[in-house]
C-alpha positions in Angstrom: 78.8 46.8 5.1 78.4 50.7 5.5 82.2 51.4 5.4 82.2 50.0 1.9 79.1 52.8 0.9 81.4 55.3 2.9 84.8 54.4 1.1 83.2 54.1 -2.3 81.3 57.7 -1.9 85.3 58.8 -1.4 87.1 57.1 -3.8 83.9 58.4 -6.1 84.1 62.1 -4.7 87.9 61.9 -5.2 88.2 60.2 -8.9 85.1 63.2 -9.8 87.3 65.9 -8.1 90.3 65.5 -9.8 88.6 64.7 -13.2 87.1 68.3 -13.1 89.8 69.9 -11.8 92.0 68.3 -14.9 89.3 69.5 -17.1 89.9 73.5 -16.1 91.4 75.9 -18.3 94.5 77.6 -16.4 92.6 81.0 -16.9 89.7 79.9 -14.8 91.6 78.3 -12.2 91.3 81.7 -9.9 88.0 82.2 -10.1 87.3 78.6 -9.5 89.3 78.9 -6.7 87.2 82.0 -5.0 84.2 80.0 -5.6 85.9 76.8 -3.6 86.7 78.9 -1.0 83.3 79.2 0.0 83.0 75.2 -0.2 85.9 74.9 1.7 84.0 77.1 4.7 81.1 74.7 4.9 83.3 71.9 4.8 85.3 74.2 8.0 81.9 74.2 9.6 81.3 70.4 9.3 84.8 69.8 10.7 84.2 72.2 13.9 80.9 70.0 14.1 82.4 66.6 14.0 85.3 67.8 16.3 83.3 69.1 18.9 80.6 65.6 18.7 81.5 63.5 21.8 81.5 60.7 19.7 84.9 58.9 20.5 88.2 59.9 20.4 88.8 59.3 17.1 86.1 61.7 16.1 87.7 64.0 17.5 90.8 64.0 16.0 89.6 63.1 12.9 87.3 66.1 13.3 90.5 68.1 14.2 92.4 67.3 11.6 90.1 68.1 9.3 89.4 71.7 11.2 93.3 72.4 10.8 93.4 71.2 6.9 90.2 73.1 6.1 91.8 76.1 7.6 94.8 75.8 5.7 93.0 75.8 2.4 90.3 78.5 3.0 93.4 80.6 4.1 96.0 79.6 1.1 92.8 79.7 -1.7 92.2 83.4 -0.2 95.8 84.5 -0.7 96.2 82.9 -3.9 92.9 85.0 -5.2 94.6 88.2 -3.8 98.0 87.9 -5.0 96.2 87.1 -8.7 93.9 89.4 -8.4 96.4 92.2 -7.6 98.5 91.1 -11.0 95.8 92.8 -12.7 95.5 96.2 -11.0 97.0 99.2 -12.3 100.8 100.2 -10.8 101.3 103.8 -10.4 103.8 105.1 -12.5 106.6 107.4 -10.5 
């Protein structure tokens, strides 16, 4: 009975997320994406948790997986804000 609480927070978490994210003007899609950056690091903290539980195996790779994909977007959000970011600074003129 508590996987069906656990799948329906997902599935609830997941129909919200994308919702909101539809919702976004392109213009604020950077800064949004600075401020989920910081998100995404709690979530990297939670996943180094659960990964490192001696729960079962498949805590741990779960928690593993979710280490490496957390990584991936805390990373990729951070290089997407720079390379914006730097379309707007001024180019010196040679």
């Amino acid at each position: 009975m508590e996987i069906i609480y656990l799948l329906f927070i997902v599935l609830l978490a997941a129909f919200l997320g994308f919702e909101l994210i539809r919702k976004v003007p392109a213009t604020l899609h950077t800064p949004l994406m600075s401020g989920s950056n910081a998100i995404s690091g709690i979530t990297l903290v939670g996943a180094l948790v659960a990964s490192g539980n001696d729960n079962g195996v498949l805590t741990t790779i779960l928690g593993t997986a979710a280490v490496a994909l957390a990584s991936i977007n805390v990373v990729g959000g951070y290089l997407v804000t720079d390379r914006m970011l730097s379309m707007f600074k001024k180019k010196d003129k040679k």
